[in-house]
C-alpha positions in Angstrom: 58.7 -40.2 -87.6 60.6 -38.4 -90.4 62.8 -35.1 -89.6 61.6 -32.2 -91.1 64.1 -29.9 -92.6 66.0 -27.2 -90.8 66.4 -23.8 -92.4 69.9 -24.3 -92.2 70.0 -27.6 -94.2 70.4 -26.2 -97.7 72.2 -28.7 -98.8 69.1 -31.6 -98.8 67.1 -28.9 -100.5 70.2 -28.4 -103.1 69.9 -32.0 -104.2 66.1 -31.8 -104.5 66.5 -29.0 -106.1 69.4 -29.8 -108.9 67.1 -33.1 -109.5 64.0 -31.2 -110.4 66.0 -28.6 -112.7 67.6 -31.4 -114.5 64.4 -33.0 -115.4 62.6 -30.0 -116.5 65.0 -29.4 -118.4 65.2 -32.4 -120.6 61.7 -33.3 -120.7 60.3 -30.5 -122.9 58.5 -31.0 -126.3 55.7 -29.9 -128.3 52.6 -31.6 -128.4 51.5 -33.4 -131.5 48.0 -34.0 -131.4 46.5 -37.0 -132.0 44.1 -39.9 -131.1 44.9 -43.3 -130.7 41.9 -45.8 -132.7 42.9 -49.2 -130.6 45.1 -50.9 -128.0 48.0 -51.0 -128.8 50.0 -54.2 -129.2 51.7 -55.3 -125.3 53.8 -58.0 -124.5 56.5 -58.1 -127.3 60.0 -57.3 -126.3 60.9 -54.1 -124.7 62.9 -52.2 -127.4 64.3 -49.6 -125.0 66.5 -49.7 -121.9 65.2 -47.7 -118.8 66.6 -44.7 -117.6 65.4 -41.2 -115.7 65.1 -39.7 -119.0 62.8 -41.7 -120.6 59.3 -39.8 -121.8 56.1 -41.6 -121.8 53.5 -39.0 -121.7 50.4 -40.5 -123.9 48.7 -38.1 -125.5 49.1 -34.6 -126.4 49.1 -33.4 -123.3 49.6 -34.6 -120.2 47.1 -35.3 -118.1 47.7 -34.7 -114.1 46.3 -34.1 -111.3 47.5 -32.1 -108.1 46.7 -35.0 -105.8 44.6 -32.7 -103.3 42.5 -31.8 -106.0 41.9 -35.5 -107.0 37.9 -36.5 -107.0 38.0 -39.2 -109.6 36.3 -42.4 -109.2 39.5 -43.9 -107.0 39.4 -40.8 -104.7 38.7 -43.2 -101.6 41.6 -45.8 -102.3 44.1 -43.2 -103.5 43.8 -40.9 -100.2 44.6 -44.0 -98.1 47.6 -44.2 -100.4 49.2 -41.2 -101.3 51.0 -40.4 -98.1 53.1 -43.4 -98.9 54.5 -41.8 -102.2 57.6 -40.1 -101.9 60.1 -38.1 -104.2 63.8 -39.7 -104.6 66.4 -37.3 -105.0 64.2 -34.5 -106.7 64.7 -36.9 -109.9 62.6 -40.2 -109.0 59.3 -41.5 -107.3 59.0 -44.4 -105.0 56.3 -45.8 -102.6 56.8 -46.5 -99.0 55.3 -50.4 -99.1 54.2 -52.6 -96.5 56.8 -56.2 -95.8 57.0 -58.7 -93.2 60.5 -57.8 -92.5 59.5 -54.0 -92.2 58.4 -51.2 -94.6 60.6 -50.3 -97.3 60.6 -48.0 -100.0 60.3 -49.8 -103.8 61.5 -47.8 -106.4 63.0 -48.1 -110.1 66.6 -49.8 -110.1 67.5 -47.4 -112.5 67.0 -44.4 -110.5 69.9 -45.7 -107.5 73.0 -48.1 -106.8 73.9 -50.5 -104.4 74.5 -49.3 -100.9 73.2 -45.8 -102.3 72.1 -43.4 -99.1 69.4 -41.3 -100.9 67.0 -38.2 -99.5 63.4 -39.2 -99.9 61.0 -35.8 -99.3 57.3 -36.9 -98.3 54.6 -34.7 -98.7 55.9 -32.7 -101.4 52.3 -31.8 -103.1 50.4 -28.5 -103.9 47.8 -27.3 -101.1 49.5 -29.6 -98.7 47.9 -31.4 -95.7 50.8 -31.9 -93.6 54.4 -30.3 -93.2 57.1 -31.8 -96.0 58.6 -34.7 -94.6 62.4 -35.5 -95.1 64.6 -38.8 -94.3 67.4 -40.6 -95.6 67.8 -44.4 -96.8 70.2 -46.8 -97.9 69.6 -48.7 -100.8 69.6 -52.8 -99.8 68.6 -54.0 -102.7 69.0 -53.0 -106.4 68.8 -54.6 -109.9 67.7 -54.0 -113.6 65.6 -56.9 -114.6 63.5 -56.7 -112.8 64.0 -53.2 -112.3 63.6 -52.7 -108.6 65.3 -50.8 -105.6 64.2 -51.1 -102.1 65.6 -48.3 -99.5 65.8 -49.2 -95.9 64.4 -45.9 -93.9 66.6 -44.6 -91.4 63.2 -42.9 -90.0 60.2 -44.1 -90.5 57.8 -41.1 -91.7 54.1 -41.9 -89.6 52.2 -42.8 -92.9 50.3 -45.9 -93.9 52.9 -48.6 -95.9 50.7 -49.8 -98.9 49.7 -52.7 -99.2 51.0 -55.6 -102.4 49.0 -56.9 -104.9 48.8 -59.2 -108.0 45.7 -58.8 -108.6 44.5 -56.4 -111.8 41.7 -54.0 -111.8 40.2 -52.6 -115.3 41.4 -48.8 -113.9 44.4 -48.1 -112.8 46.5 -44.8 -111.2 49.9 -43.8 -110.5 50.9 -41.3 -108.2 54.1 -39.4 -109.3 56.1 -36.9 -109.0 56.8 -36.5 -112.8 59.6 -33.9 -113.4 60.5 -33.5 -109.5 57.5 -31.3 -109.1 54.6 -31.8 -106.3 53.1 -34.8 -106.5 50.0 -35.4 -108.9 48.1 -38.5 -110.0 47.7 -40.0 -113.2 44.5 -42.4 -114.6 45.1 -45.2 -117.2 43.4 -48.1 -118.5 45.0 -51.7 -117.3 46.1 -53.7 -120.9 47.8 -57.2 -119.9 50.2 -58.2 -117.8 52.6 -60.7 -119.5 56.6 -61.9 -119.1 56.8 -60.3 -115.7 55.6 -57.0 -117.3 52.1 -54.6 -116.7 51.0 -52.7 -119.5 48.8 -49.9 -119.1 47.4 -47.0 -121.8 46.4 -43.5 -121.3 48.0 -43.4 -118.5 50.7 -40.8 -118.5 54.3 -40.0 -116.9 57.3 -38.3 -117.6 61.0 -37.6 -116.5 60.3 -38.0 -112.5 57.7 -40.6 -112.7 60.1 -44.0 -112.7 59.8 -46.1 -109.6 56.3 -44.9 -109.5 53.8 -47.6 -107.8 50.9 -48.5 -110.1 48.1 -49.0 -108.0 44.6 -50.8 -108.5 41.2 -50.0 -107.7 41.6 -50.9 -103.9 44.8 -48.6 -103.7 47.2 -51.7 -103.8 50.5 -51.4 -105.4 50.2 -54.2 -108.3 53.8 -53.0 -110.0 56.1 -50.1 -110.5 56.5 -48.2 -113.5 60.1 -48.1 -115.5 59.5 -47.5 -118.4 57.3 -47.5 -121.7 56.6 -46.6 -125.5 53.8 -44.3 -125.2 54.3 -40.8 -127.2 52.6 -37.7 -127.9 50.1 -39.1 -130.5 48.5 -41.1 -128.4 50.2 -44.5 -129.8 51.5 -47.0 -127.5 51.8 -48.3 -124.1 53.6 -47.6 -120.6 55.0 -50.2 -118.6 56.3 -51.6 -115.3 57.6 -54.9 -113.4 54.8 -56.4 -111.7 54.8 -57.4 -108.1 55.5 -60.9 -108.4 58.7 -60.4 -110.7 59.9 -58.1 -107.7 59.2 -60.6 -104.9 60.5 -63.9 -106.8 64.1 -61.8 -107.3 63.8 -60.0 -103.7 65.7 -61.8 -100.4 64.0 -59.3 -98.3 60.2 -59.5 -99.5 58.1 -63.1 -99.4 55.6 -64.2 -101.1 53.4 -63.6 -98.0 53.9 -59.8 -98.2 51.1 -59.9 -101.6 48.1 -59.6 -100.1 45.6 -60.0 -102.9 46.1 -62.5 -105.7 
């Protein structure tokens, strides 16, 4: 089971904190509104590079929800999976997944480094059902494309890994922590999935969001989100390396580890 934090240990809290101020500050914008009149084109090539920074809130404004306060029509699969969503360094998201060589944490490469030892928070939500959870990890694997991380736990937290996945669903929902604030969840429409690559509209995130699992209708993590070229009218998509681009390039997961294809 994960530590929780001492009153003493101000210095985990710094870094969550310094994260989440950092991100605030450079995601702010006014909206432009605007609705999109069809899909938008997927599966070209990527035109930007990945980073923390990116934006890719669709719409003109973002559409979250505290994840306590969730009742949409994936309520059941998301409460069997949110526990398993934890905040990186006040600056990232990542998801606590289930592997034949033990759980991991997946994340966005571009949010760590090699042989990084990051704080992960648990439990970091508005009208919380359990007490914050807070652990430390070392990053074991790490690259760009595909833009992956996996952090070994040096405590497991007592949460249900989630489950892998390569199998679509029409709906799809990310649970974030866009900005480094409590975590909320996001709906979206599934688009294609093409060169390694899930697409996804209306389906927002911001600065916070990357390494964010996007899960199907049975709760499954089917990809994590990086990146993407939706914007405040509405245009464009969001994006994020499927599972199977992350297993083919991963020593530590197999091909056994996806449950559903």
């Amino acid at each position: 089971m994960a530590t929780r934090p001492p009153a003493s240990s101000l210095t985990l809290w710094a870094r969550i904190l310094a994260g989440t101020v950092l991100l605030g500050l450079s995601a702010c914008g006014d909206a432009v509104p605007a609705v999109p009149e069809e899909d938008p084109p997927v599966c070209g090539s990527p035109t930007t590079v990945p980073e923390v920074g990116s934006l890719s809130q669709c719409g003109p404004t973002p559409n979250f929800t505290p994840i306590n306060f969730y009742l949409g029509e994936l309520a059941d699969a998301v409460q069997a999976s949110e526990d398993a969503v934890v905040l990186i360094e006040g600056r990232c998201t990542g998801t606590l997944i289930e592997a034949s060589a033990g759980p991991v944490v997946v994340t966005a490469g571009h949010c760590v480094g090699p042989g990084d030892r990051v704080l992960m928070v648990f439990n970091f939500e508005d009208a919380s059902d359990g007490d914050p959870l807070v652990t430390e990890g070392t990053v074991i694997e790490q690259a760009l494309e595909p833009d992956y991380a996996l952090i070994a736990l040096d405590q497991l937290p007592t949460v249900a890994p989630v489950l892998l996945s390569a199998r679509p669903s029409e709906q799809l929902v990310i649970i974030q922590h866009p900005r480094g604030r409590p975590k909320v969840i996001a709906e979206g429409r599934y688009l294609d999935s093409c060169n390694r690559l899930v697409y996804y509209s209306d389906l927002d995130t911001l600065v916070g969001s990357s390494g964010a699992g996007v899960l199907n209708r049975q709760g499954h993590l089917l990809g994590i989100h990086t990146d993407g070229d939706c914007d405040e009218t509405g245009r464009g998509s969001n994006r994020g390396w499927t599972v199977d681009a992350i297993v083919e390039a991963s020593q530590y997961l197999q091909p056994e580890d996806i449950v559903e294809r």
